[in-house]
C-alpha positions in Angstrom: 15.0 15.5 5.3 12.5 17.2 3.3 13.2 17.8 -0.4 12.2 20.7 -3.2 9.9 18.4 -5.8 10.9 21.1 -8.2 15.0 21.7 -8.0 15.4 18.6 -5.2 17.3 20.7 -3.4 17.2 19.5 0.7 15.1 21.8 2.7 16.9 21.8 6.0 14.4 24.2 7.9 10.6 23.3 8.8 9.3 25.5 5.8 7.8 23.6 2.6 9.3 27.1 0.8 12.3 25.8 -1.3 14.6 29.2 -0.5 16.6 28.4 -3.8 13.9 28.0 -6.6 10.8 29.7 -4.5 8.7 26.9 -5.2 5.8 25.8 -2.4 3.4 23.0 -2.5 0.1 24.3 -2.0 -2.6 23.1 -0.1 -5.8 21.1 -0.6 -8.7 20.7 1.9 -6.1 21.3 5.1 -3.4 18.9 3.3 -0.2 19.4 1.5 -0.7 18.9 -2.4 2.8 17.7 -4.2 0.7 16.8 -7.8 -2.9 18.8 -7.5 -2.8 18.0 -11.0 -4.0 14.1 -10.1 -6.1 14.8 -6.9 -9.5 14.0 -8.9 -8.6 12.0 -11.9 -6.1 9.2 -12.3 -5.0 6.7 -14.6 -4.1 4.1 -11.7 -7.3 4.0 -9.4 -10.8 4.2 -10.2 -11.9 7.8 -9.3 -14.8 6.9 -6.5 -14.0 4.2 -5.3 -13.0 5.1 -1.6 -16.6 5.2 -0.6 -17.3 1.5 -0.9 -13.9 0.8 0.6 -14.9 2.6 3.5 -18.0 0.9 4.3 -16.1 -2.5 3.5 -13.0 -2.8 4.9 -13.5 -3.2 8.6 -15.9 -5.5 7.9 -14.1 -7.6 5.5 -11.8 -10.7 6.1 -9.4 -10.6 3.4 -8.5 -6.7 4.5 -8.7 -7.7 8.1 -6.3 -10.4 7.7 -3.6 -8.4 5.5 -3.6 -5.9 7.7 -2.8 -8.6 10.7 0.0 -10.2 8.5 1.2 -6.1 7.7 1.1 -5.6 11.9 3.0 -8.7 12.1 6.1 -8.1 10.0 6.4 -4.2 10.9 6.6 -5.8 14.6 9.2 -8.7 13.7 11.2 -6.7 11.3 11.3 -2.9 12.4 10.4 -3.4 16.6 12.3 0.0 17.3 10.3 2.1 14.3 9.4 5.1 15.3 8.2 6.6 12.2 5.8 4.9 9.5 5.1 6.3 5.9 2.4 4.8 4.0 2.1 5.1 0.1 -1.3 5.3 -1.2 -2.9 5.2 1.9 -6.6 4.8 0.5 -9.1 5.7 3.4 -6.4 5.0 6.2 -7.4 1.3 7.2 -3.8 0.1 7.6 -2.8 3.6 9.3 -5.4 3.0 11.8 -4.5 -1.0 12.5 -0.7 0.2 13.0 -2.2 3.3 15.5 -4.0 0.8 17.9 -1.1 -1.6 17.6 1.6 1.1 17.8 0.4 3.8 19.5 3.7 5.7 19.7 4.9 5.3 16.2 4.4 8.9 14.2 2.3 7.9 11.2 2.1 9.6 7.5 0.0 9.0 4.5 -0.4 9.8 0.8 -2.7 9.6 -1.3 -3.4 10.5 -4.8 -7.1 11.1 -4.4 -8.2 14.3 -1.9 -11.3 11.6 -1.7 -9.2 9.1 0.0 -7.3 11.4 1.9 -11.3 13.0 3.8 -11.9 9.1 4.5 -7.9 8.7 6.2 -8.5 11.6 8.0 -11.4 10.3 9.8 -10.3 7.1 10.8 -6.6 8.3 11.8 -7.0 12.3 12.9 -3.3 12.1 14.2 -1.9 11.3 11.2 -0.2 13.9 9.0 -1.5 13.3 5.1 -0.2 14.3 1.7 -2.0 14.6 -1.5 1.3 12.9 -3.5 2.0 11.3 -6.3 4.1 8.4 -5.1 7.3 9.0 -7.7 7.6 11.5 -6.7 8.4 11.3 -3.1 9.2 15.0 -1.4 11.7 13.3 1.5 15.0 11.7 1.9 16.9 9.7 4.3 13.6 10.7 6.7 11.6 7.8 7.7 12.0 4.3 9.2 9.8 2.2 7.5 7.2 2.9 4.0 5.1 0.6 2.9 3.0 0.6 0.0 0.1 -2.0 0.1 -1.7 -3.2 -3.2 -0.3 0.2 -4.9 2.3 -0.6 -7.2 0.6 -2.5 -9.6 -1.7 0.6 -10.0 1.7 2.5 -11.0 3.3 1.8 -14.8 6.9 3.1 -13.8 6.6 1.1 -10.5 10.5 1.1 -10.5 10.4 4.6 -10.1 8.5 4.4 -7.0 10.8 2.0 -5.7 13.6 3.9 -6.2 11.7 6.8 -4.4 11.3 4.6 -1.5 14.6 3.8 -1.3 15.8 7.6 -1.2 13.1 8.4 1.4 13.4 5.5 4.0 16.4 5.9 6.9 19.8 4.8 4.9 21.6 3.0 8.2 18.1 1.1 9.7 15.2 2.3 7.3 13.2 -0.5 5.3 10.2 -1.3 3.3 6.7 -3.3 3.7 4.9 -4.5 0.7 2.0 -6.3 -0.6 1.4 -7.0 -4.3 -1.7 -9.5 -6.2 0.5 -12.2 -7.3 -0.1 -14.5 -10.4 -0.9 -13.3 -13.8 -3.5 -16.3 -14.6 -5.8 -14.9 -11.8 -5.9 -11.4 -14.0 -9.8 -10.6 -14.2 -12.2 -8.0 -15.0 -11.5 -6.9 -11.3 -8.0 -6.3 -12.0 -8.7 -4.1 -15.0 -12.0 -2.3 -13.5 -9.1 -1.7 -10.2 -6.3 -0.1 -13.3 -3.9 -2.5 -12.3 -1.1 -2.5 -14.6 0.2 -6.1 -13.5 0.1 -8.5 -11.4 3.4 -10.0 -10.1 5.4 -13.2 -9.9 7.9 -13.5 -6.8 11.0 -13.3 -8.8 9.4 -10.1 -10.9 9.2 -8.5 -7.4 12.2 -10.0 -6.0 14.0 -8.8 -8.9 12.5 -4.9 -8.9 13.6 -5.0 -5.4 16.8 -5.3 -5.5 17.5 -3.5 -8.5 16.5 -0.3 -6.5 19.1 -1.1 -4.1 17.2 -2.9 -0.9 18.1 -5.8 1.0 15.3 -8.5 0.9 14.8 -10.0 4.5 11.1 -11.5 4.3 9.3 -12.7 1.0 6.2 -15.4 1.0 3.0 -15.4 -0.8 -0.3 -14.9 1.4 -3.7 -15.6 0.9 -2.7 -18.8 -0.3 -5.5 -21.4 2.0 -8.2 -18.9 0.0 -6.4 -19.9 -3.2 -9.0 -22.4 -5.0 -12.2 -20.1 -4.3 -10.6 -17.1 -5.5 -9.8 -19.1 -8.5 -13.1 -20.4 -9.0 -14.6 -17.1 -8.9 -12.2 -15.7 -11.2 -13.4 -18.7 -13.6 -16.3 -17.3 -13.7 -16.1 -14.0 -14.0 -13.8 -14.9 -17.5 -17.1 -13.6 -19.7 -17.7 -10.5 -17.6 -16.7 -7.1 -19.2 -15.5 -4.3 -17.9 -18.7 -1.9 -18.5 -20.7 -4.9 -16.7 -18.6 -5.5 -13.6 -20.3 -4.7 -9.9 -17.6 -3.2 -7.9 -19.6 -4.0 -4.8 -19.7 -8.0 -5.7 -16.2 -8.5 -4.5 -17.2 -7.3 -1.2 -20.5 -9.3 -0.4 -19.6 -12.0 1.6 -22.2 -13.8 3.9 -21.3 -13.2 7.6 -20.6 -16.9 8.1 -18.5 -17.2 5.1 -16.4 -14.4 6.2 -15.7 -15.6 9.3 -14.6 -19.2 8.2 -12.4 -17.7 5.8 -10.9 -15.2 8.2 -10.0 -18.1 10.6 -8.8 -20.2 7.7 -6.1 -16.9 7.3 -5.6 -16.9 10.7 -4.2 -20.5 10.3 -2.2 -19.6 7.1 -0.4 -16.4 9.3 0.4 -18.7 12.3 2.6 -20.7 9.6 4.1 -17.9 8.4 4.9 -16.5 11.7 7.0 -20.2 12.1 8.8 -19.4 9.3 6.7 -21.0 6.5 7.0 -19.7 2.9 4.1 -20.8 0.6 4.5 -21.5 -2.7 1.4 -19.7 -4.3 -1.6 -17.3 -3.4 -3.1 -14.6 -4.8 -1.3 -11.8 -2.6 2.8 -11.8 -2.0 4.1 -10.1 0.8 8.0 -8.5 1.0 9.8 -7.1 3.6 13.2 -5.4 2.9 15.8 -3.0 4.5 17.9 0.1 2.8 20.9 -1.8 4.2 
């Protein structure tokens, strides 16, 4: 069901033209805006930076392998989805993994940045997109799974967005896929150069969670085999200040390097897919239904 941002009145015809208040999102570059307001400038994201994700991603082990442990629990936990929402979106890596896995599943993104949303549309033309602020979420009871994936520690009132999520995901059979950086001792100069307003523990998450009302099914920490190097170049990056941080170091990884550490993952995943739950790494995944 589609909602009025402005009254929250339920729209219960296929116009965006909330008949009580009058209000209409409008649109920007082809795409529904719900917060115009933030399409360019943010406090939670680093206006820019979707150019160098683009080039990096598909290239990149550590967003190959989340998006193989994301694929994995939407197919374990939500086989009969036929809808997918994805907050913050970015330049539509993940959209385009769960297309060539799921080719029948309807997909939806948002993004906060119009930039973003150019790069999504590219990789994942079917996909209908949003220009959205994510607590503010213009649906309810409407889709049957959201995930948000390294996007709520760019968002202060992440319980807000949680709560959103909640109200937009299917009550009976709906849930949620998310991926958070985990530990506060690995906080860097990335993490502040990224506008990350955290980075969580397991019970933190756990606890946010629940408090918005959903059911935890799945929770384990990832990247964890990748642990000690990630810590060791956090170590060294201690004396680095903002102002003299290189975005693009994070993403220059020999060739050989990258594939050993993509079949280390590959390794890590298998034990999760048996069921194991480790301890500590930098990323936590969670997997949790409305009911």
């Amino acid at each position: 069901m589609r909602v009025c941002l402005s009254c929250r009145r339920e729209l219960k015809h296929d116009s965006w033209v909330c008949p009580t208040c009058g209000y209409e999102p409008g649109r920007s570059e082809g795409n529904l805006s719900f917060a115009p307001e933030l399409s360019r400038e943010s406090d939670g994201f680093p206006a820019g930076a979707h150019g160098h994700l683009f080039e990096a991603e598909a290239e990149h082990f550590w967003f190959n392998s989340r998006n193989k442990i994301i694929l994995w629990a939407l197919e374990k936990y939500f086989p009969n989805a036929g809808s997918f929402f994805e907050i913050g979106c970015g330049t539509g890596f993940v959209l385009q993994g769960i297309r060539s896995a799921f080719p029948n599943v309807e997909l939806h993104g948002s993004e906060i940045y119009n930039q973003g949303l150019r790069f999504a549309e590219r990789r994942v033309p079917t996909a209908v997109l949003y220009q959205m602020d994510a607590r503010h979420i213009p649906f309810r009871n409407h889709f049957d799974v959201i995930g948000a994936f390294d996007v709520l520690e760019h968002i202060e009132d992440d319980q807000s967005v949680l709560t959103e999520m909640l109200n937009a995901v299917k009550e009976e059979s709906g849930g949620i896929i998310i991926t958070v950086p985990q530990h506060d001792a690995l906080w860097s100069v990335v993490d502040e150069f990224s506008c990350h307003f955290r980075r969580y523990s397991a019970p933190e998450l756990r606890a946010k969670v629940e408090a918005s009302g959903f059911r935890i099914l799945r929770m384990s920490s990832f990247m964890s085999l990748t642990l000690p190097l990630l810590i060791a170049t956090r170590l060294k990056q201690r004396s680095v200040k903002v102002e003299d941080f290189d975005p693009l170091s994070e993403f220059r990884v020999p060739r050989p390097v990258n594939s050993v550490l993509e079949a280390v993952l590959t390794v890590e995943r298998m034990a999760i897919k048996c069921g194991v739950r480790w301890p500590a790494g930098s990323s936590l995944l969670l997997v949790a239904s409305a009911r």
